[in-house]
C-alpha positions as CSV (number, residue, x, y, z in Angstrom):
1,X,141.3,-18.2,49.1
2,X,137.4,-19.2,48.7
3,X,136.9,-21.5,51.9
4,X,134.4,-24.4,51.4
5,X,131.6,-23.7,54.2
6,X,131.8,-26.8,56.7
7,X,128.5,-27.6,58.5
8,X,128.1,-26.8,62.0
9,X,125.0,-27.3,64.1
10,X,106.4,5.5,30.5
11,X,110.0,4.6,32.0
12,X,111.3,3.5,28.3
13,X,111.5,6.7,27.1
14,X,113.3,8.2,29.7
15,X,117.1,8.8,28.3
16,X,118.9,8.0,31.6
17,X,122.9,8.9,32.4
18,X,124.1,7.3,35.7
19,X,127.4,7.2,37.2
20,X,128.8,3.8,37.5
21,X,130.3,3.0,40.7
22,X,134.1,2.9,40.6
23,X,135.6,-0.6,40.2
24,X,137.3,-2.9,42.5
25,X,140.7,-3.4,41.3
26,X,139.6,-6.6,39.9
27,X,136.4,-5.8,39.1
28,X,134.5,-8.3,36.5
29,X,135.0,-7.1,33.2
30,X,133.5,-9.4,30.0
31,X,135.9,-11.4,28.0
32,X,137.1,-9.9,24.6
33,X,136.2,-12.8,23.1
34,X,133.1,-13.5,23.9
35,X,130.0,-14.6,21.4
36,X,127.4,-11.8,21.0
37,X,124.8,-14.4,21.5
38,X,122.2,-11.1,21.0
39,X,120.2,-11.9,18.4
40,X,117.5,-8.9,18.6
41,X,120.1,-5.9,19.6
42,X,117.1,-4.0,21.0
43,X,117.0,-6.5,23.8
44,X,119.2,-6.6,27.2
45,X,122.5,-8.2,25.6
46,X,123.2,-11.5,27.5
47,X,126.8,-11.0,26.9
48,X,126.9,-7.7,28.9
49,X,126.3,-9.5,32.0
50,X,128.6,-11.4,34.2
51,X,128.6,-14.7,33.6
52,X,129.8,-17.4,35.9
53,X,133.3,-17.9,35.4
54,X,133.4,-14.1,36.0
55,X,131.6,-14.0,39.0
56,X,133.7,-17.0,40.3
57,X,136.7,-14.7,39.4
58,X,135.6,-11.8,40.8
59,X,134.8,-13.3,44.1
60,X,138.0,-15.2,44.7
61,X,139.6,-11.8,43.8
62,X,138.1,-9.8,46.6
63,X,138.0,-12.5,49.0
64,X,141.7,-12.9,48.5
65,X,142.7,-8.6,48.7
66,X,140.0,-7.2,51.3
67,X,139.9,-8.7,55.6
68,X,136.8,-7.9,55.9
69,X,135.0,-9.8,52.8
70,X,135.0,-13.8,53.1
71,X,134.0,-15.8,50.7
72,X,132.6,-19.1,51.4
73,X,131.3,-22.1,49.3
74,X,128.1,-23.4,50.7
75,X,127.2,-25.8,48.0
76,X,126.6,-27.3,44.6
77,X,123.9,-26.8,41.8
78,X,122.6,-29.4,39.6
79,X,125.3,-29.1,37.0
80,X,128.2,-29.0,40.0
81,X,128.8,-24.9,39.7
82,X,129.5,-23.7,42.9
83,X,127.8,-21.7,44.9
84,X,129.1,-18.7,47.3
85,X,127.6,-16.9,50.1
86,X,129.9,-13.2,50.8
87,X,130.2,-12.6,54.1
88,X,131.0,-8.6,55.2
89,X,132.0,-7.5,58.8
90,X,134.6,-8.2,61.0
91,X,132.1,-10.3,62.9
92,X,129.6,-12.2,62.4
93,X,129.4,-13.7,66.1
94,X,128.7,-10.2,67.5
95,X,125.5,-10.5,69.2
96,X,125.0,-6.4,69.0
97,X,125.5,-6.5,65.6
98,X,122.3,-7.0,63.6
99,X,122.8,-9.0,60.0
100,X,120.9,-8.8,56.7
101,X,121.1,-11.3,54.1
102,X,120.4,-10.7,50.1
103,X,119.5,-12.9,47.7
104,X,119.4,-12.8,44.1
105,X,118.5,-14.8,40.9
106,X,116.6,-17.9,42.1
107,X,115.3,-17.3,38.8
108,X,118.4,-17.5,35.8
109,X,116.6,-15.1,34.0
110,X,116.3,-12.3,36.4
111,X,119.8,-11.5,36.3
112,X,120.4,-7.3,36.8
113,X,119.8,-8.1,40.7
114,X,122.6,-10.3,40.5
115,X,124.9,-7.5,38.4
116,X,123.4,-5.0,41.8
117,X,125.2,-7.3,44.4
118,X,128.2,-7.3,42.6
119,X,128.6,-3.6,42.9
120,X,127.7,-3.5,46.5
121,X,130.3,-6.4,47.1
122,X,133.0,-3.9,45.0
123,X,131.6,-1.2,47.3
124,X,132.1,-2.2,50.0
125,X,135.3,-4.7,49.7
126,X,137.2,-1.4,50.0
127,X,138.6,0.2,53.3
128,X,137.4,3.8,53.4
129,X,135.8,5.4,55.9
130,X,132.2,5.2,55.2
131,X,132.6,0.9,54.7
132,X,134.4,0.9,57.9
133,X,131.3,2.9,59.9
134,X,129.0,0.1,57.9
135,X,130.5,-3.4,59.3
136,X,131.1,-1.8,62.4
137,X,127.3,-1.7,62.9
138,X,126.1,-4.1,60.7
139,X,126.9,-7.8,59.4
140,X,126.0,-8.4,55.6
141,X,125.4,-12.0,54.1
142,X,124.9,-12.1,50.1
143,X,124.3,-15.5,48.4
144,X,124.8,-13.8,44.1
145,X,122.6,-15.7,42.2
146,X,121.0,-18.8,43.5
147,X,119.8,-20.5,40.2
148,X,123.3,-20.8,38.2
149,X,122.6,-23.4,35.7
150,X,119.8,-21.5,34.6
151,X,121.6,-18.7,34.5
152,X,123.9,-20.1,32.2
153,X,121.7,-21.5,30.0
154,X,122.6,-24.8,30.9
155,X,119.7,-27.4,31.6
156,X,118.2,-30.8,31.2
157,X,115.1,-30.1,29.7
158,X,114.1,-28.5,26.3
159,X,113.8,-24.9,26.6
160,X,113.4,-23.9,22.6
161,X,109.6,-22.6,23.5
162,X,111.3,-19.3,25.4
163,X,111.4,-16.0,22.5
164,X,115.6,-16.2,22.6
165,X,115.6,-20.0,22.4
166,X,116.6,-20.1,26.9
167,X,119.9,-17.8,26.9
168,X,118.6,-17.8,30.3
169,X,115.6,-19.9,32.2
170,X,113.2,-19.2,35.1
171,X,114.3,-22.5,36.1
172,X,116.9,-24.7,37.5
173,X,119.0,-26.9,34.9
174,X,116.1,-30.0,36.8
175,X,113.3,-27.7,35.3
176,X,112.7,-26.9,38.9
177,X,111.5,-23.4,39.9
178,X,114.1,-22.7,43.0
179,X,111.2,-20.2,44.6
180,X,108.9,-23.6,45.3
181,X,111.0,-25.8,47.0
182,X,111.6,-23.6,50.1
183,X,110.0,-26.7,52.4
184,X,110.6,-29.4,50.7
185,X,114.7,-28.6,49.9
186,X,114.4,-31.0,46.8
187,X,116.6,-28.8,45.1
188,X,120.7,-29.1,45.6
189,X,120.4,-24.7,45.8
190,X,117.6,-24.4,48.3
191,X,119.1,-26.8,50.8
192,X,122.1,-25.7,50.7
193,X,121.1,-22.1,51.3
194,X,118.9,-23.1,54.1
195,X,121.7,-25.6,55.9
196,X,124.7,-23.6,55.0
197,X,123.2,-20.1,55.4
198,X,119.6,-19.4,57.0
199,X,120.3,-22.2,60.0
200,X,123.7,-21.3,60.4
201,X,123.6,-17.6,60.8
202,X,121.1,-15.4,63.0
203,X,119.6,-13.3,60.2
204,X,117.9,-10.0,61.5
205,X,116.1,-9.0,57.9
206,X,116.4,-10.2,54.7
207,X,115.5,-9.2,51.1
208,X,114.8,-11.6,48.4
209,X,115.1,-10.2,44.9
210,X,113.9,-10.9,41.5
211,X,112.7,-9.7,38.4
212,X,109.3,-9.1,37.5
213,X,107.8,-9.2,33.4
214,X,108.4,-5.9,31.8
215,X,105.3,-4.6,31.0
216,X,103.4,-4.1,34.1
217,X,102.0,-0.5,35.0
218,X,100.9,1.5,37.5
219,X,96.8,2.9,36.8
220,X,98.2,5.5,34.8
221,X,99.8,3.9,32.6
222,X,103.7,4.1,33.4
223,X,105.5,1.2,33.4
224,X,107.3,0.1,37.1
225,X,110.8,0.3,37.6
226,X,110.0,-2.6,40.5
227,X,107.6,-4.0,42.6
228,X,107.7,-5.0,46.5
229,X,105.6,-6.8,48.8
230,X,106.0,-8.3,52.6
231,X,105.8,-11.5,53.9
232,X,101.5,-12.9,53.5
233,X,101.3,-16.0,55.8
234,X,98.9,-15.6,58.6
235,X,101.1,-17.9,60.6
236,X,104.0,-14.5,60.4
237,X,104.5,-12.9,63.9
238,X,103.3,-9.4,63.9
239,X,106.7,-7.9,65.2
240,X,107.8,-10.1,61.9
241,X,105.7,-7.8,60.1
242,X,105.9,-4.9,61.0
243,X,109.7,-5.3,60.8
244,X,109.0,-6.4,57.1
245,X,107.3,-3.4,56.3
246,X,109.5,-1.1,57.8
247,X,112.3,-2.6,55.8
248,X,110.0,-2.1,52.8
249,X,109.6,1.6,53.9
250,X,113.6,2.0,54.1
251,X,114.1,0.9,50.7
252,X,111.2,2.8,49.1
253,X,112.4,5.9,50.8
254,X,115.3,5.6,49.1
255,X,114.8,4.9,45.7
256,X,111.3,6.9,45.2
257,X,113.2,10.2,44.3
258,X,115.0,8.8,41.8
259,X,113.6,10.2,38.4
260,X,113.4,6.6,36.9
261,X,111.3,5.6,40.1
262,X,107.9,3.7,39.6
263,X,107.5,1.6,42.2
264,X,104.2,-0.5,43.2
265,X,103.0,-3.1,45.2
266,X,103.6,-6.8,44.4
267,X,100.7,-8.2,43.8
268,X,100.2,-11.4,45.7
269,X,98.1,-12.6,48.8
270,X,100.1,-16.2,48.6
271,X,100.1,-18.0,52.1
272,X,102.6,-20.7,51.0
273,X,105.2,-21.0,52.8
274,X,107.5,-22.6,49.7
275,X,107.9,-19.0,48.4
276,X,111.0,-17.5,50.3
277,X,109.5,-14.4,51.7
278,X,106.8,-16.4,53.6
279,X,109.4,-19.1,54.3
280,X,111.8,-17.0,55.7
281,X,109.3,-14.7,57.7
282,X,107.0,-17.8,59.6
283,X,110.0,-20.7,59.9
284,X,112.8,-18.6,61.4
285,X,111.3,-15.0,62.3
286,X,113.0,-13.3,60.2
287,X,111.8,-9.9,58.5
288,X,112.0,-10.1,54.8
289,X,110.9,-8.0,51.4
290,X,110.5,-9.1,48.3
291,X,111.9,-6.6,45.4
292,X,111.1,-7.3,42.0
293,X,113.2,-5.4,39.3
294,X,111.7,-4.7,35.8
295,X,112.1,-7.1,32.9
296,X,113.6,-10.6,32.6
297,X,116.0,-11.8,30.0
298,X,114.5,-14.4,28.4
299,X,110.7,-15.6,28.5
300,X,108.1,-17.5,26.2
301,X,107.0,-13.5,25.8
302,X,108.4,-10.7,23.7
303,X,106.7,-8.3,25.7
304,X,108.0,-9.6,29.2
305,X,111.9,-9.2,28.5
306,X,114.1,-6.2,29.0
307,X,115.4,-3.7,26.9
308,X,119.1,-2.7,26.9
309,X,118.7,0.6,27.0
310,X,116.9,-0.2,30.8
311,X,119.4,-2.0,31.7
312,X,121.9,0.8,33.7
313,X,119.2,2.1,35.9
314,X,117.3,-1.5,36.6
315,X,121.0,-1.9,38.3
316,X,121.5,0.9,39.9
317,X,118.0,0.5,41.5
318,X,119.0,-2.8,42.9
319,X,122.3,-1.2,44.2
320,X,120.3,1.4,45.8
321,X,117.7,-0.8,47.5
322,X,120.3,-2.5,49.2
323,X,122.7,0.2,50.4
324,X,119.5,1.6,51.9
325,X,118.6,-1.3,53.6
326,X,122.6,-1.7,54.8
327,X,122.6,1.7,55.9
328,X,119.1,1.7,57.5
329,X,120.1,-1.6,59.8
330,X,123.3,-0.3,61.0
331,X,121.9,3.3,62.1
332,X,119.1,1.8,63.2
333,X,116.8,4.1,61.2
334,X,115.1,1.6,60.4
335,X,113.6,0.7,63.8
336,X,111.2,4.3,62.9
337,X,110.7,3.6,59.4
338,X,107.4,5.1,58.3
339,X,105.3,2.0,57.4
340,X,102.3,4.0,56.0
341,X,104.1,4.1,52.6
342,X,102.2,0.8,51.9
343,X,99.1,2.4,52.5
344,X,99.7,4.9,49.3
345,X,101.9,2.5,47.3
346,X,100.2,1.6,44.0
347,X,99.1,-1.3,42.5
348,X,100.3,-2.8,39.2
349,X,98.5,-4.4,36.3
350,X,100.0,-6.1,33.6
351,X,99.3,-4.7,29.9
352,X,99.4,-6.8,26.6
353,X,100.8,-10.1,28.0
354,X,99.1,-13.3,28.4
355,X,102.4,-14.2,30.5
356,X,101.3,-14.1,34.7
357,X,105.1,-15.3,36.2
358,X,105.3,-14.0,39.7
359,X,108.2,-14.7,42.5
């Protein structure tokens, strides 16, 4: 059973066909009757994702069938929906054995990053060889989707002004954006990711994803499949860093062959320290990228929301950053990760948008 966590001290005209990793025997499938709530069918179809009573299902499910996946609740959001942090490995106590923690969906409406960790939670839920050589080298903390009212749709303030009427909103159901209260912890989600999970646990790297606006390019003129950047406050141990970038590296490495691959660098020279990957990085030393998938679901701009037809290999790209980043931790690859990708990574610019939402 779930355990309630008890405090202690040109990419769109590519025509892509992936493989789709093969379910968990209770893997989250969408209910027959649901409302197709898509109103333009060219956009990324809101009913295709998993909503929360899925996920909720889904996690009890492999919580319940797999000993090494734990599922704990850590906390509440605004509108009482809990929230879960998946633990993975056999132990967490294991001073030898590095951990990494993921994070998606602070914002509601950057949800495929969310749809990522789900497969890597199937994935690795099983008991096959490969999974077994993972957690026996590495720990693996996912909190799935931070921001669940807005995920949902469901908040206290008037959100008619977004282009699909807030299906799904940037912020929390308070009108709150989740990525700004990382010192202050005025939010029911940040603190109880920071009590229940960051000051609980001894996290070794972390990646913090999200979902960028659709139409931003590289100089000649393709659009990213996703943008990264490390940690920018000057108050950031070197080692911290370096260690960022090197997870970066890892992560690039992997997904930079992949023919729907565009990947630049975030740009952002931030210092505050609200924004997670700073927050992280200079309060508890711990290394930390920020990803940015393509596309968002809903926005005040046409131009800055996803396409279906994106959606499979926006996924897969997530699924891929973080089985990289697994992999790269427990063979320790990572420790020689070739930082000088960030020398060569390109920047992005956004085209024919007078939206600017970043982290």
């Amino acid at each position: 059973m779930i355990r309630k966590m008890v405090k202690t001290g040109s990419i769109t005209a590519l025509a892509l066909s992936l493989l789709v990793v093969p379910s968990f025997s209770d893997s989250v499938k969408a209910d027959d009757n649901r409302t197709n709530v898509n109103q333009h069918p060219e956009l990324l179809r809101i009913e295709s994702l998993t909503n929360y009573d899925e996920m909720s299902r889904f996690l009890e499910n492999v919580d319940r069938k797999s000993e090494h996946v734990n599922v704990e609740v850590i906390g509440e959001s605004v509108k009482g929906r809990k929230l879960h942090l998946v633990k993975i490995g056999d132990n967490l106590n294991d001073p030898n054995k590095p951990t990494i923690l993921f994070l998606t969906q602070q914002h509601g409406n950057e949800p495929l990053v969310t749809e990522s960790a789900i497969r890597v939670i199937r994935q690795l839920s099983t008991d096959s060889k490969k999974v077994r050589g993972l957690i026996d080298k590495v720990n693996i903390l996912i909190v799935p989707r931070l921001n669940l009212d807005g995920a949902e749709g469901d908040v206290n303030w008037d959100s008619s002004h977004l282009y699909r009427g807030g299906l799904q909103t940037r912020n929390n159901a308070n009108g709150i954006n989740l990525n700004r209260t990382h010192n202050s912890l005025s939010q029911p989600e940040t603190k109880a990711l920071h009590e229940n999970v960051l000051q609980q646990y001894d996290v070794d790297y972390a990646i913090d994803f999200h979902h960028q606006i659709a139409n931003r390019a590289t100089d000649d003129g393709e659009l990213v499949s996703g943008a990264m950047l490390y940690p920018t406050n000057d108050g950031v141990k070197d080692e911290v860093l370096e260690s960022s970038k090197k997870l970066g590296a890892v992560v690039y490495k992997a997904i930079e062959p992949k023919k729907y691959s565009n990947l630049a660098r975030y740009h952002s020279d931030s210092t505050s320290t609200s924004i997670a990957r700073n927050n992280f990085a200079a309060h508890y030393d711990i290394p930390t990228l920020l990803f940015e998938n393509r596309g968002l679901s809903d926005s005040p701009n046409r131009s800055a929301i996803l396409e279906q037809k994106d959606r499979e290999y926006l996924i897969k790209q997530g699924e891929v950053a973080m089985m990289a980043a697994i992999e790269g931790v427990a063979n320790r690859s990572i420790e020689t990760a070739d930082t000088s990708i960030w020398d060569s990574l390109p920047e992005q610019h956004t085209v024919e948008t007078e939206l600017q939402e970043s982290e």
